[in-house]
C-alpha positions in Angstrom: 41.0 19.5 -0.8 38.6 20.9 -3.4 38.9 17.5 -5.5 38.6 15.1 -2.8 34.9 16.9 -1.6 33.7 16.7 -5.4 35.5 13.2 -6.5 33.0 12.2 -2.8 30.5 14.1 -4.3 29.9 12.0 -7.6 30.9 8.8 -5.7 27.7 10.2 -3.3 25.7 10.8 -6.5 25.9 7.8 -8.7 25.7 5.7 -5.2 22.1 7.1 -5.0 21.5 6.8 -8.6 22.4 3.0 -8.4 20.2 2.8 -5.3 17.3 4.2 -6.9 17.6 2.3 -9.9 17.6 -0.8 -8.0 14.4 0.3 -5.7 12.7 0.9 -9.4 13.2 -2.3 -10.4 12.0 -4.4 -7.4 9.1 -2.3 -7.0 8.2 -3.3 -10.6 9.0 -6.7 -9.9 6.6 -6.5 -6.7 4.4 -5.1 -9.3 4.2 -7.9 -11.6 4.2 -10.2 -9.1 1.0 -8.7 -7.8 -0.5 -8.7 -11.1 0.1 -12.4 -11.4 -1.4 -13.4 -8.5 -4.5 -11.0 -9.1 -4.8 -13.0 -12.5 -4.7 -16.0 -10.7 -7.5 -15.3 -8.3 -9.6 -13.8 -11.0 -9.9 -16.9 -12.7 -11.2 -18.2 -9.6 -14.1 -15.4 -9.1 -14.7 -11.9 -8.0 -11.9 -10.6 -6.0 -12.0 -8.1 -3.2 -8.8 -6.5 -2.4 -8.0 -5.1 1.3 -5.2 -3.0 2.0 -3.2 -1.3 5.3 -0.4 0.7 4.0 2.6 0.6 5.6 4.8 4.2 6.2 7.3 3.0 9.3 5.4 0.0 9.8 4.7 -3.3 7.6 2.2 -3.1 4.7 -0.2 -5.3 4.1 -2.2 -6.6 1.5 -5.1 -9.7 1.2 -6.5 -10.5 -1.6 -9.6 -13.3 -1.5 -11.5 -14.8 -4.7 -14.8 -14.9 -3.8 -17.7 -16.7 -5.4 -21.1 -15.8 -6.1 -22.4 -16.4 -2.5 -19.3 -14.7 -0.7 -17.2 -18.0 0.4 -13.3 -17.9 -0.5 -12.0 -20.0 -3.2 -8.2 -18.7 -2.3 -6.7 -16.4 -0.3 -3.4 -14.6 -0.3 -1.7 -11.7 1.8 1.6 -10.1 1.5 2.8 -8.5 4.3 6.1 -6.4 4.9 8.5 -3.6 4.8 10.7 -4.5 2.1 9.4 -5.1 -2.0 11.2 -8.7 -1.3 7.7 -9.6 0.0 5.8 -12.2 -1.9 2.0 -13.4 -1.5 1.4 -16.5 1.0 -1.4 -18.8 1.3 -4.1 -18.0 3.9 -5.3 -21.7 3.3 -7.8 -21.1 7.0 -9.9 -19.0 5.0 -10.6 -21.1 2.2 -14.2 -22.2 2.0 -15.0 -18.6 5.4 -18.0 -16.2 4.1 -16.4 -13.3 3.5 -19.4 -11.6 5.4 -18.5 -12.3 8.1 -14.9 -11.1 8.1 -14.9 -8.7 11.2 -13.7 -7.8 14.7 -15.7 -10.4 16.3 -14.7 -13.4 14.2 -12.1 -15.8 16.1 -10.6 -16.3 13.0 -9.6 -12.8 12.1 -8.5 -11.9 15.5 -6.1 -14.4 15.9 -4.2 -12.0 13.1 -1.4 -9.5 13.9 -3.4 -5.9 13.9 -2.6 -4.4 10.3 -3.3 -8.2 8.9 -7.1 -7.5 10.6 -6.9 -4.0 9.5 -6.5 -5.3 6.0 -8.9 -7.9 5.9 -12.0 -5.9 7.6 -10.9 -3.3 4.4 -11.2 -6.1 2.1 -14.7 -6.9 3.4 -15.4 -3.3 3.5 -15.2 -2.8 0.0 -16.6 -6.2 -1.0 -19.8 -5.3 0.7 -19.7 -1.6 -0.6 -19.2 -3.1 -4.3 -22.1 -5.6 -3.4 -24.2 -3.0 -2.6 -23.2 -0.8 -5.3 -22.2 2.4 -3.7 -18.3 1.7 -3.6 -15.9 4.4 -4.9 -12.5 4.8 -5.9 -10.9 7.5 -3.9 -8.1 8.4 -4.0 -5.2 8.6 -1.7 -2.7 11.6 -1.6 1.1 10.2 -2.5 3.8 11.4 -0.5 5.5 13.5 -3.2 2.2 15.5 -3.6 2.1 15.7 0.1 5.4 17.5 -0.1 4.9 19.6 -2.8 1.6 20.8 -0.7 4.0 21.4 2.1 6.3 23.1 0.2 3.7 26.3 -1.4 2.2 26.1 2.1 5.6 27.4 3.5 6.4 29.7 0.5 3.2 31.4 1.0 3.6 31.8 4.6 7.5 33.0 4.1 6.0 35.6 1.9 3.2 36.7 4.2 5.8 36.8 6.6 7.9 39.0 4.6 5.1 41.4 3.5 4.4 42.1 7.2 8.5 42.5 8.1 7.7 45.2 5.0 4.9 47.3 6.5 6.5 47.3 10.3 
């Protein structure tokens, strides 16, 4: 009985060792694939980036070369759940002012919602970068989210035990 539980055990194990080996190497791949594409817009022109990440949900990404006046030379998004997602052509956006990428343009709300979401953050920080007064900041990753969690409920388990103490 003993045997059987550990033999599933190791089964169990190396079955989520194979599984994250293989999520490590199509994330990289997803990774290179986005740097390629990047490369390919920057030979274009400037490019401005927009993002919507995706936790339950699709993600999504646009990326837009831009020339000196704001009009799209190319434009790409990716869009989906899985890191089998690949870039497509946006080819209705070729030749737009990137300006002018917002709620009220019938071009961007014809878009599913994190597709807008990700465009209007794409002109967001291309106008911010215009203007000079765009920053980096960074967003907190999931496995620093848990390790927050975690010390927050050590240090209320020991408050709670210091009072159970006193009492």
């Amino acid at each position: 009985k003993g045997s059987i539980l550990m033999n599933f055990m190791i089964i169990f194990g190396l079955f989520a060792l194979a599984a994250y080996a293989v999520q490590i190497i199509l994330g990289l791949k997803q990774i290179k694939h986005f740097n390629s594409i990047y490369r390919q817009l920057r030979r274009l022109g400037r490019v401005a980036i927009g993002r919507r990440s995706g936790k339950i949900r699709a993600g999504t990404i646009v990326m837009f070369a831009i020339d000196k006046d704001g009009k799209v030379l190319a434009a790409k998004k990716m869009q989906g759940i899985t890191m089998a997602a690949r870039f497509k052509d946006m080819s209705d956006y070729i030749g737009q002012d990137i300006h002018y990428f917002d709620s009220y343009n019938p071009l961007i709300r014809k878009e599913n919602k994190l597709l807008r979401i990700a465009i209007e953050d794409a002109r967001a920080v291309f106008l911010k970068t215009e203007a000079g007064i765009y920053k980096e900041s960074p967003k907190q990753t999931p496995l620093l989210d848990i390790r927050l969690q975690t010390k927050f409920l050590l240090s209320r388990f020991k408050l709670k035990k210091r009072h159970e103490t006193k009492i």
